[in-house]
N, C-alpha and C positions, 0 to 999 in steps of 0.2 A: 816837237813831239805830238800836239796836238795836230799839225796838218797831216802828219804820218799818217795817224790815227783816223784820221778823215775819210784818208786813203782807203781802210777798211772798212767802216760803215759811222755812219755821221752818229748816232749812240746818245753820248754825254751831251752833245751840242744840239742833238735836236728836238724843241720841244712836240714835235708830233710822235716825235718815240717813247717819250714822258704820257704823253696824253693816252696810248695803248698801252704802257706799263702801269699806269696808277693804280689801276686794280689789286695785278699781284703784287706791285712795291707795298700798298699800303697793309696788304694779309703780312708780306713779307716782313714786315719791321714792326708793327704792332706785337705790344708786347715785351720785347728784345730790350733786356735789358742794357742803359746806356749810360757809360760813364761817362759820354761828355760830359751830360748832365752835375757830373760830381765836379769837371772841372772848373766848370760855371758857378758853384754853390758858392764861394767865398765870397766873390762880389756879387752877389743879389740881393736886394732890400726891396720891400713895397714900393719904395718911390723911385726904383728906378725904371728909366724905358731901356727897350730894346728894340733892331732891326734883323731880322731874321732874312738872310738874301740868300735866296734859294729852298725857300721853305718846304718844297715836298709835298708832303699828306698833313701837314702840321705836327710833324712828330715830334719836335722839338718848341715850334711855338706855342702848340699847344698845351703843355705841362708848364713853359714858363708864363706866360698869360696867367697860370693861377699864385704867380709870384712875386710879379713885378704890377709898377704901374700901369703901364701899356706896351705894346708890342705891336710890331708893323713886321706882318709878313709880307714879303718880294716871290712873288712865283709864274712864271711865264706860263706853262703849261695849266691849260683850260681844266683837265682830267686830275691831276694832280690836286689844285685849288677847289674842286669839290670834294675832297676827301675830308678836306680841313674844318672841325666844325667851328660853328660860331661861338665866339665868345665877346664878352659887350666890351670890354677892355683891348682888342684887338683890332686891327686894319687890315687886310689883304689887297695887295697892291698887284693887279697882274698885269706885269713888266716884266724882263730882263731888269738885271742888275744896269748893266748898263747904259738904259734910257728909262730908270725908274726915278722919280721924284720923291722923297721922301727927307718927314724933320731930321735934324740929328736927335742919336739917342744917346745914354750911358754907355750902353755895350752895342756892338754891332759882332754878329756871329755868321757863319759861312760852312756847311759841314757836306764835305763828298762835293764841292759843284766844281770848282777850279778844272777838273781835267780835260772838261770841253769849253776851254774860256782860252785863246789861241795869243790874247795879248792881254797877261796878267797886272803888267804894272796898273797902265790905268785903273782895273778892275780896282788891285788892291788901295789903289790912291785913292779910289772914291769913298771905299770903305774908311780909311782913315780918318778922311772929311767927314763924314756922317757919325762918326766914335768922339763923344765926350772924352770917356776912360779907359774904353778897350776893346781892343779886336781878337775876335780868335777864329782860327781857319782853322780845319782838321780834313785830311787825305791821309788814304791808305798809301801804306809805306811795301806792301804786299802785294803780291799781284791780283787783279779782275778774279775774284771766287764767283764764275759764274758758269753755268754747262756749255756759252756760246765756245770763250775760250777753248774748254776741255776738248768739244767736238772740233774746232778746229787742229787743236793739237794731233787728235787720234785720225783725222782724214788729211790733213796737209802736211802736220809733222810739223807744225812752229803752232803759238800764238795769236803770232800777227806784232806788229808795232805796239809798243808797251803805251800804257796812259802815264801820264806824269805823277810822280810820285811826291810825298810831302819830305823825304830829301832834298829833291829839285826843289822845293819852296822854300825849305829853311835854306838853301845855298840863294834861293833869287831875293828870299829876303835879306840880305847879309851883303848884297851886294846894290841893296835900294836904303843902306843905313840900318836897319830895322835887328836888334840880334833880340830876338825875342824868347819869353821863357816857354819850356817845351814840357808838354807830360802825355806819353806814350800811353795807352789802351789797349786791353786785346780781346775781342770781345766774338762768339759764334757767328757766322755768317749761312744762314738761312734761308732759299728761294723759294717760295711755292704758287704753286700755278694750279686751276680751276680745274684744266685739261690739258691734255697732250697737245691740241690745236696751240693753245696760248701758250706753252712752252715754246711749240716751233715758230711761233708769231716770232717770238722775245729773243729765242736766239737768230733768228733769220737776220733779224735787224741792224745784232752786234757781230754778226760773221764774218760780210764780205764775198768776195768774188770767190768761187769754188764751193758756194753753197750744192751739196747736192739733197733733197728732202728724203730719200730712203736711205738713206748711210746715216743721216744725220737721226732721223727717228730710230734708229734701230740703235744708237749711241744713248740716247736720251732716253730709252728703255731699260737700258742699264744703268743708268746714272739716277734717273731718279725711283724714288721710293712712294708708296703708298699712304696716306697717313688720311685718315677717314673720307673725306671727298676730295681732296688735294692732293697732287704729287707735288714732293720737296726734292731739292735739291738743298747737298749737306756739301757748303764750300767752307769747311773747316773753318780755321780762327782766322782772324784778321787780325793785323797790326797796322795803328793807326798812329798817327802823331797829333797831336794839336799846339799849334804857334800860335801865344796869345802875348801881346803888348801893349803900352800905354801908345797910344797913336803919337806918330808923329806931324806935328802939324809947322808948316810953311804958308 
C-alpha cells in the first residue's frame, strides 16, 4: 500500500514535504482537541519517561513533558522540529525512527506516522525494544480528510491509492503475535493554510500525475472558507483507532 501510494506523490514519507507543511500542520492542530491524550492518562505518572517517534510540532510531546519524567521526541523533519518548544525535561532527536538512537523508556507512542513507513515490522519491532511497559500506535481508520484528495476526486474521478489504514495494523499486528487492546476516537479534522499559494503548495505535493493548477485552484475556491487571515478546509470527523500493548520482548 505504501509503494502504491508512492506512486502518487511521495506525501507521508517525505520529510522535505513535512518541512513545507510545518507551518500549516502546526496552525492546523494547535488547539484540537485530543483524545489520544485521554488514552494515555492511565499510565502516566511523574516518574515515568516516554519516546515520542514521529513527533511533529510537539503536539503531543509537548503536553506530556509537563507530566512525566522526561520525554525523547524523534522527528526527521528540520521544519517540523522547530515548531516544538523547549522544555528542560525533553530531548529532540532528529532522526527517522528508523536510524534513531535513543534510551528505552516506559511508554513509547507513534500517532498518524506508520502510513508512509513501507516496512512496518521492523519499525514496530524497534518500538517494542525501546517500551518498558507500552506501545501505542494510532491511524486513521478513514480516509486522507484533505482538499488534495477531494480535487483529485472531482478532476480524475478516484482518489488515488489509499494510505494504510489502522485495520491493516490491527490485522499486521495479530499476525506479528501482538492482539493488543484497542480504543477508537473521533475527533474534527481541520486544515488551514496562510494563502491560497500554500494550499496549492500542500496539495500539489499529495496529488500526483494529472495535477492541472487552474482546475485545481478553482476546486480549492470552493472548498475552502474564509476564517479571518486563514483559509480552512473542513475535512469533517475522523476515526481513528489506537493499538496499545505490553510490548513483547525476545
Amino acid at each position: 500500500m505504501v509503494a502504491d501510494r508512492a506512486t502518487l506523490a511521495a506525501g507521508h514519507a517525505d520529510p522535505g514535504y513535512w518541512d513545507r507543511r510545518a507551518r500549516s500542520y502546526a496552525r492546523s492542530t494547535h488547539g484540537r482537541s485530543d483524545e489520544f491524550l485521554q488514552v494515555l492518562e492511565p499510565y502516566l505518572s511523574p516518574r515515568k519517561t516516554l519516546v515520542d517517534v514521529g513527533a511533529g510540532t510537539g503536539r503531543h510531546a509537548t503536553p506530556l513533558a509537563a507530566r512525566l519524567e522526561w520525554v525523547t521526541a524523534v522527528e526527521p523533519s528540520d521544519g517540523m522540529r522547530s515548531h516544538i518548544p523547549p522544555r528542560d525535561n525533553m530531548t529532540i532527536v532528529a532522526s527517522t525512527w528508523e536510524d534513531a538512537e535513543v534510551a528505552t523508556a516506559d511508554l513509547v507512542i507513534c500517532s498518524h506516522v506508520l502510513y508512509g513507513v513501507a516496512d512496518p515490522v521492523p519499525f514496530l519491532d524497534k518500538m517494542q525494544k525501546a517500551a518498558r511497559e507500552r506501545v501505542f500506535v494510532m491511524m486513521r481508520e478513514t480516509d486522507l480528510p484533505h482538499p488534495a484528495a477531494e480535487i483529485r476526486r472531482r478532476l480524475l474521478g478516484d482518489s488515488g491509492p489509499r494510505l494504510p489504514r489502522f485495520s491493516d495494523l490491527f490485522m499486521l499486528l495479530l499476525q506479528i503475535g501482538v492482539a493488543a487492546d484497542v480504543d477508537f476516537i473521533r475527533y474534527p479534522i481541520v486544515t488551514r493554510y496562510a494563502s491560497m499559494d500554500e494550499a496549492l503548495t500542500d496539495c500539489r505535493a499529495l496529488f500526483g500525475d494529472g495535477w492541472d493548477e487552474p482546475r485545481a485552484r478553482a476546486v480549492l475556491e470552493e472548498l475552502l472558507r474564509r476564517d479571518g487571515d486563514e483559509l480552512v478546509f473542513d475535512g469533517g470527523v475522523a476515526l481513528s483507532g489506537v493499538a496499545h500493548w505490553q510490548p513483547l520482548k525476545t
